[in-house]
C-alpha positions as CSV (number, residue, x, y, z in Angstrom):
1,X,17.6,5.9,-153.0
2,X,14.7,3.8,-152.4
3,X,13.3,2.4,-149.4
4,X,14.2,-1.0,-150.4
5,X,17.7,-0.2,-150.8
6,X,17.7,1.9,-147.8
7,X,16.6,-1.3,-145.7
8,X,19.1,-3.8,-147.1
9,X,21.7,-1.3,-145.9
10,X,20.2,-0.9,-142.3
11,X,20.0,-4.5,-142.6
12,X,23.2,-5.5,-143.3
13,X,25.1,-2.5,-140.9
14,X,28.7,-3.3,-140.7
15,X,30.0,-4.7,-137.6
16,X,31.5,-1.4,-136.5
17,X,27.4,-0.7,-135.7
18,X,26.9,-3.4,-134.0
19,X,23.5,-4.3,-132.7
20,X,22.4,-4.4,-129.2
21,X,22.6,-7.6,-127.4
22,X,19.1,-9.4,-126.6
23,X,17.4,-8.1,-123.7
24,X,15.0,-10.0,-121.4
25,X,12.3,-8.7,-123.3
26,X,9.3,-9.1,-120.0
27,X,11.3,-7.3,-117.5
28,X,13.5,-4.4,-119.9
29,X,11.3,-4.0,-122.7
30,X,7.9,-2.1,-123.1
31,X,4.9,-3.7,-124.4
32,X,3.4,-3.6,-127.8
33,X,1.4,-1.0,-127.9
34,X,-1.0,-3.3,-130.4
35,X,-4.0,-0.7,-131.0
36,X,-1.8,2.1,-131.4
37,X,0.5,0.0,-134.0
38,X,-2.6,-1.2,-135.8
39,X,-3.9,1.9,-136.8
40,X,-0.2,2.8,-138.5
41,X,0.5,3.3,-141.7
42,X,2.8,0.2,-142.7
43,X,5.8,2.4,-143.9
44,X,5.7,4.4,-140.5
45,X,5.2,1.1,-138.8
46,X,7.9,-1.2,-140.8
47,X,11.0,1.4,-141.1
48,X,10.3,3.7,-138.2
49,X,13.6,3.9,-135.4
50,X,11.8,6.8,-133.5
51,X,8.5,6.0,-132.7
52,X,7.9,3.6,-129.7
53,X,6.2,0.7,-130.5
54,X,7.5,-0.3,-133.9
55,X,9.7,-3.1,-134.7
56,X,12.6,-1.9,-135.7
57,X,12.3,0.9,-132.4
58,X,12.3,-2.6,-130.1
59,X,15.6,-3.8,-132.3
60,X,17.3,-0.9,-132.0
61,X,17.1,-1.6,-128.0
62,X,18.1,-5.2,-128.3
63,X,14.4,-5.7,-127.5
64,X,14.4,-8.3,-130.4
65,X,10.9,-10.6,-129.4
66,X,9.2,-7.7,-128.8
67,X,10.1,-6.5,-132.3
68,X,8.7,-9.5,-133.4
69,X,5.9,-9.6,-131.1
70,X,5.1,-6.0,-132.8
71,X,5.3,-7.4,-136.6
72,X,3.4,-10.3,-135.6
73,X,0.9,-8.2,-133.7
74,X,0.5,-5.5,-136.8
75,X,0.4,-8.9,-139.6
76,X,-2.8,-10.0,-137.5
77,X,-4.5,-6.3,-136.7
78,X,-3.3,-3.9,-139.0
79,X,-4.3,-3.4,-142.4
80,X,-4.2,-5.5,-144.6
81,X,-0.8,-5.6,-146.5
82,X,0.4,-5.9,-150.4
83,X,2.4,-9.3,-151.4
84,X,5.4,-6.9,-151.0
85,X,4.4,-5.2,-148.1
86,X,3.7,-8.4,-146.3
87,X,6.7,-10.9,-147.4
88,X,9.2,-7.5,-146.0
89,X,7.0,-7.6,-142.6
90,X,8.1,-11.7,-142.7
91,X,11.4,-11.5,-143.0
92,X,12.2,-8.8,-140.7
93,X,9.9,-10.6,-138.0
94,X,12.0,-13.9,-138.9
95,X,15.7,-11.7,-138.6
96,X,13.9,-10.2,-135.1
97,X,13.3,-13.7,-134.1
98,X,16.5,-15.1,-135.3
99,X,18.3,-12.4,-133.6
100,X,16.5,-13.5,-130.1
101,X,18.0,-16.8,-130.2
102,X,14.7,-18.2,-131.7
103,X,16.0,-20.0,-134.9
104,X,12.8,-22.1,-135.2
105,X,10.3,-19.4,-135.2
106,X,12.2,-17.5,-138.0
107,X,12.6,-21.1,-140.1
108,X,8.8,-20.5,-139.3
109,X,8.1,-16.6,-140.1
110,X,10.1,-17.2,-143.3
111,X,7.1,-19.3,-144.7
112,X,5.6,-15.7,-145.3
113,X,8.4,-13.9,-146.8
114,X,8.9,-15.7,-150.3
115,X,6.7,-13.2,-153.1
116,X,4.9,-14.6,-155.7
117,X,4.5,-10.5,-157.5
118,X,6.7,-8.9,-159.5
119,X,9.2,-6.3,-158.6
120,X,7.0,-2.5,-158.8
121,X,8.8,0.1,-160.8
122,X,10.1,1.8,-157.7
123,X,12.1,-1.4,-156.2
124,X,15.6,-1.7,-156.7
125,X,16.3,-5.1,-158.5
126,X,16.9,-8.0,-156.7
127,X,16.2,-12.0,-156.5
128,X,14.2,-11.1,-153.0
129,X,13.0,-15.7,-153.2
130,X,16.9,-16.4,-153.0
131,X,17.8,-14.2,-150.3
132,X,14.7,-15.9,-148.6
133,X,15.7,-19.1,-149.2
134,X,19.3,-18.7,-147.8
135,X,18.3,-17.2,-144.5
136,X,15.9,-20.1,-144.0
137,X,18.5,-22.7,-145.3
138,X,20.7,-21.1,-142.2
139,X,17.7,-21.4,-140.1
140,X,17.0,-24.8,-140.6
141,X,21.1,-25.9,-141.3
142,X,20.5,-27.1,-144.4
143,X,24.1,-25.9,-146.0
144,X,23.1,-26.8,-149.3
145,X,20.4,-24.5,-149.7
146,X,22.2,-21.6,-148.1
147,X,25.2,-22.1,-150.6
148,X,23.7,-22.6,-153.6
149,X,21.3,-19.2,-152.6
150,X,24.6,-17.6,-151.8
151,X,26.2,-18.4,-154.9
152,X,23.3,-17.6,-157.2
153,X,23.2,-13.5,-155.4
154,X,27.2,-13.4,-156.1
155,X,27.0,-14.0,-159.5
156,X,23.8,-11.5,-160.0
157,X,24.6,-7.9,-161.6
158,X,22.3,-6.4,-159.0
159,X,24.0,-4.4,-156.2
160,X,20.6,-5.3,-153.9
161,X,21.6,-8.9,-154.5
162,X,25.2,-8.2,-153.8
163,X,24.3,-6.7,-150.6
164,X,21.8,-9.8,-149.1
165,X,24.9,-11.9,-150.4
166,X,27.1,-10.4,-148.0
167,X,24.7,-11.4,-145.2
168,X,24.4,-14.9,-146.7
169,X,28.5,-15.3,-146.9
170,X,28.9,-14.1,-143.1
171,X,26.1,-17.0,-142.1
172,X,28.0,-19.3,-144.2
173,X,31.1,-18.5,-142.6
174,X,29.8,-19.3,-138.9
175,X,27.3,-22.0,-139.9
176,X,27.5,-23.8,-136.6
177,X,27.2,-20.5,-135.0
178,X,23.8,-18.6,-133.7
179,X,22.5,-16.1,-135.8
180,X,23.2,-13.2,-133.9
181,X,26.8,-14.6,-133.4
182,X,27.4,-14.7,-137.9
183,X,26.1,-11.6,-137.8
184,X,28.1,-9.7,-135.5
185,X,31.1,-11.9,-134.8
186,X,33.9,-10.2,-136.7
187,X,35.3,-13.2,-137.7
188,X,32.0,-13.4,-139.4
189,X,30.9,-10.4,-140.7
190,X,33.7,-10.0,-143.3
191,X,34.0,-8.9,-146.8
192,X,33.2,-11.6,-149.1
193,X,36.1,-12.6,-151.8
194,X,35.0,-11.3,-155.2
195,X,33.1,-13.8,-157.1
């Protein structure tokens, strides 16, 4: 399974594995260990639940700007990253943001997570600019966006695609609602109707 695939799932974890509730990051959470981070290698850094100090570490604690603090951090410092490496690194600081109540700085870290390259040999296949798209149309409550992105991943033959539409059918579902509530919310996070 690859890594891509692997991170849509942990992504998109039903809402029987629900995620933590947002902490007051200053007073609950650790800080970034920046230097340490820096000097990571980006796969250890980006998919790593384990090691203090990486994003997805902070999210699994409901530590959700300090995960984002962490991408943002590792963006700036580390090494430099791939168009793929670098757009995944935006939209996971955008979800961290999103998932902290901070709507406006996701709209904003989603500027960096549309790729211009083409898919390597080892991704699974996937319209990665749609999915993009429909988070930031969510975002920014622009409806139209999100549906049309939302319809456009149902009707692909790509289970990836399939998979991000699910996410994009439970925001669509609670579009007046906060991020964190359409994706946890079980009268949100439902099975879409087959297409």
């Amino acid at each position: 399974m690859s890594i891509l695939l692997v991170l849509v799932l942990y992504l998109q974890a039903s809402p029987a594995v629900a995620r933590p509730s947002a902490v007051d990051d200053l007073q609950h959470c650790p800080a970034v260990p920046v230097e340490m981070n820096a000097a990571r290698d980006w796969e250890d850094f980006e998919f790593s639940t384990d090691t203090p100090g990486s994003p997805m570490w902070y999210a699994d604690q409901g530590c959700y700007r300090r995960a984002a603090e962490a991408s943002r951090e590792y963006l700036t410092r580390g090494p430099l990253l791939g168009v793929r490496e670098s757009a995944i690194s935006h939209l996971h600081m955008a979800r961290y943001l999103a998932f902290a109540g901070d709507e406006a700085g996701a709209a904003q870290a989603l500027a960096g997570a549309r790729r211009s390259d083409q898919r390597t040999g080892a991704e699974i296949p996937l319209d990665w600019n749609a999915y993009v798209e429909g988070l930031y149309g969510f975002l920014v409550k622009d409806r139209g966006l999100l549906e049309a992105r939302l319809a456009r991943l149902q009707l692909s033959p790509n289970e990836g695609d399939h998979y991000n539409g699910r996410n994009l059918y439970w925001l669509s579902r609670c579009f007046e609602r906060t991020y964190m509530d359409a994706q946890t919310a079980a009268e949100c996070a439902v099975e879409p109707p087959p297409p």
